[in-house]
C-alpha positions as CSV (number, residue, x, y, z in Angstrom):
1,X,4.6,17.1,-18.7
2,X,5.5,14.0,-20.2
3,X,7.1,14.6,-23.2
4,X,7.6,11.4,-24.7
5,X,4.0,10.8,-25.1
6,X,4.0,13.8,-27.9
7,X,7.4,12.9,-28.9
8,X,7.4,9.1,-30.3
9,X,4.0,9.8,-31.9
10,X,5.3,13.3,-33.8
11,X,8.5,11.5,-34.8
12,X,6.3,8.8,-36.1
13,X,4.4,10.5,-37.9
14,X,7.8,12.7,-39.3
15,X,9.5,9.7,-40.2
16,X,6.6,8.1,-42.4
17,X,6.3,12.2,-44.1
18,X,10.1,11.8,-44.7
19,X,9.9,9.1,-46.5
20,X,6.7,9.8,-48.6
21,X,9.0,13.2,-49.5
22,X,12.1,11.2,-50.4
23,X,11.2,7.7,-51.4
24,X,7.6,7.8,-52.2
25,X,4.7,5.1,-51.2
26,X,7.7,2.7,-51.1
27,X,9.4,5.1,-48.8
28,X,5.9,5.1,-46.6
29,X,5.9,1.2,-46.8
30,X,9.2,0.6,-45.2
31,X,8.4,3.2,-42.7
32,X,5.2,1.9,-41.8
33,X,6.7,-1.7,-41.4
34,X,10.1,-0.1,-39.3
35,X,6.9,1.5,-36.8
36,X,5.2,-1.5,-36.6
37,X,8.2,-3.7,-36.3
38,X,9.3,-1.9,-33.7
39,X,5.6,-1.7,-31.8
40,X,5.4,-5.1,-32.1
41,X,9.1,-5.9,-30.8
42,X,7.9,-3.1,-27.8
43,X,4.9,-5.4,-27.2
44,X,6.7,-8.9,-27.3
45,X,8.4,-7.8,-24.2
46,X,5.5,-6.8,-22.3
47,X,4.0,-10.4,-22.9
48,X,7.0,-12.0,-21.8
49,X,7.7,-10.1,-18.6
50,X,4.3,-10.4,-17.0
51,X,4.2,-14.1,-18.5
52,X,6.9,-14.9,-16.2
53,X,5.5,-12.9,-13.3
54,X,1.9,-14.7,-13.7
55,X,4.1,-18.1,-12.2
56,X,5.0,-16.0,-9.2
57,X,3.5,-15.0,-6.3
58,X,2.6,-11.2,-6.4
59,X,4.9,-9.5,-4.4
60,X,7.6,-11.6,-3.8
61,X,11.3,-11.2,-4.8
62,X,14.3,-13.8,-4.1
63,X,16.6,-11.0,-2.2
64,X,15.3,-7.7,-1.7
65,X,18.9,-6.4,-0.6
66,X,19.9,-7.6,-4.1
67,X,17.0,-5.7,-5.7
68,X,17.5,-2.6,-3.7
69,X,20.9,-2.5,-4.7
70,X,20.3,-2.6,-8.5
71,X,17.4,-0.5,-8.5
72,X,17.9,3.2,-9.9
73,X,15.5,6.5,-10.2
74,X,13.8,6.8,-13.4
75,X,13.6,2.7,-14.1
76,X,9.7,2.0,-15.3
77,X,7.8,-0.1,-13.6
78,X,8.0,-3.0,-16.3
79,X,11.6,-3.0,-16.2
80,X,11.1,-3.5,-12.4
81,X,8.8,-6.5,-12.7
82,X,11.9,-7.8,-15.2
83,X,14.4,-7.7,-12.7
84,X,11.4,-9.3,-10.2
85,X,10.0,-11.8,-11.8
86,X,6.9,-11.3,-10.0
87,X,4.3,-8.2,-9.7
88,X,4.6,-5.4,-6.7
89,X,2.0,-5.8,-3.9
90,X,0.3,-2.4,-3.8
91,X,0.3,-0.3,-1.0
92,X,-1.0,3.0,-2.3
93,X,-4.7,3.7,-3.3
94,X,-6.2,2.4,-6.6
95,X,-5.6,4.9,-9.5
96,X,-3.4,7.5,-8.0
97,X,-0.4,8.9,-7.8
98,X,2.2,8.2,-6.6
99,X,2.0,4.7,-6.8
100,X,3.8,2.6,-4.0
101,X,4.4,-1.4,-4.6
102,X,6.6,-3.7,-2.2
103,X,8.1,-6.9,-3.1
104,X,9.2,-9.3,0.1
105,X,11.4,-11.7,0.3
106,X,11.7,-15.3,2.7
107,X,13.0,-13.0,5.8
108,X,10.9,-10.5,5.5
109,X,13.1,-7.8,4.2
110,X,11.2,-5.7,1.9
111,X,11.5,-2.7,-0.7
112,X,9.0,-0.3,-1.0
113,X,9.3,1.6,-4.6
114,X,7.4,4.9,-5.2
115,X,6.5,5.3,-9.0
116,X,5.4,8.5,-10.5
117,X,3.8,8.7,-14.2
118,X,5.6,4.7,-14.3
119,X,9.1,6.2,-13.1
120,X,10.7,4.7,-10.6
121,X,11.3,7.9,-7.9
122,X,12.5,6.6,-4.9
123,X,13.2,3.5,-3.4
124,X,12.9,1.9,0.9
125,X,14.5,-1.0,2.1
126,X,13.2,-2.4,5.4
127,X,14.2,-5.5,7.6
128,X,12.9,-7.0,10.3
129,X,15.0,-6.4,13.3
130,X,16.8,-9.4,14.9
């Protein structure tokens, strides 16, 4: 079970109590705006990591050695694309899981990442042989 998905909602909803209890409708205010700030900063991000992989080609990465090397289990898949610049070609069905997307590079070396619930699980470099 994903536990963050019941976590960051009950701890929002905590922290705007905690400060109705302690600082009153001022207290809920600042709160408020700290959860929205923070939302906002969250989707900022978003915007400007698939802005930059709209320019690229989908599925496409300068050195997939390089990638392979700094890619770890439990990355998300947006902090993938970051470090791509470009979006995964998908090789596993539409709308299940696990999902699998590869990103090439100019020789043909390629990694193949396996995503669970957005989590990076495992990760498969291939090159072509010479």
């Amino acid at each position: 079970m994903n536990f963050q998905r019941i976590f960051i909602p009950v701890a929002g909803v905590a922290a705007v109590v905690l400060a109705y209890r302690f600082y009153g409708w001022a207290g809920v205010a600042a709160s408020t705006a700290g959860l929205m700030m923070w939302m906002l900063l969250h989707f900022t991000r978003m915007m400007q990591v698939l802005k930059r992989a709209a320019d690229r080609p989908i599925g496409y990465v300068d050195s997939a050695v390089m990638l392979n090397a700094k890619l770890k289990p439990g990355m998300t898949l947006m902090h993938v694309v970051a470090m791509t610049h470009a979006l995964g070609e998908l090789q596993s069905p539409m709308n299940t899981q696990p999902e699998i997307f590869r990103w090439t590079d100019g020789s043909q070396s390629s990694v193949a990442c396996t995503f669970a619930g957005g989590k990076l699980v495992q990760h498969e470099l291939s090159r072509p042989s010479s």
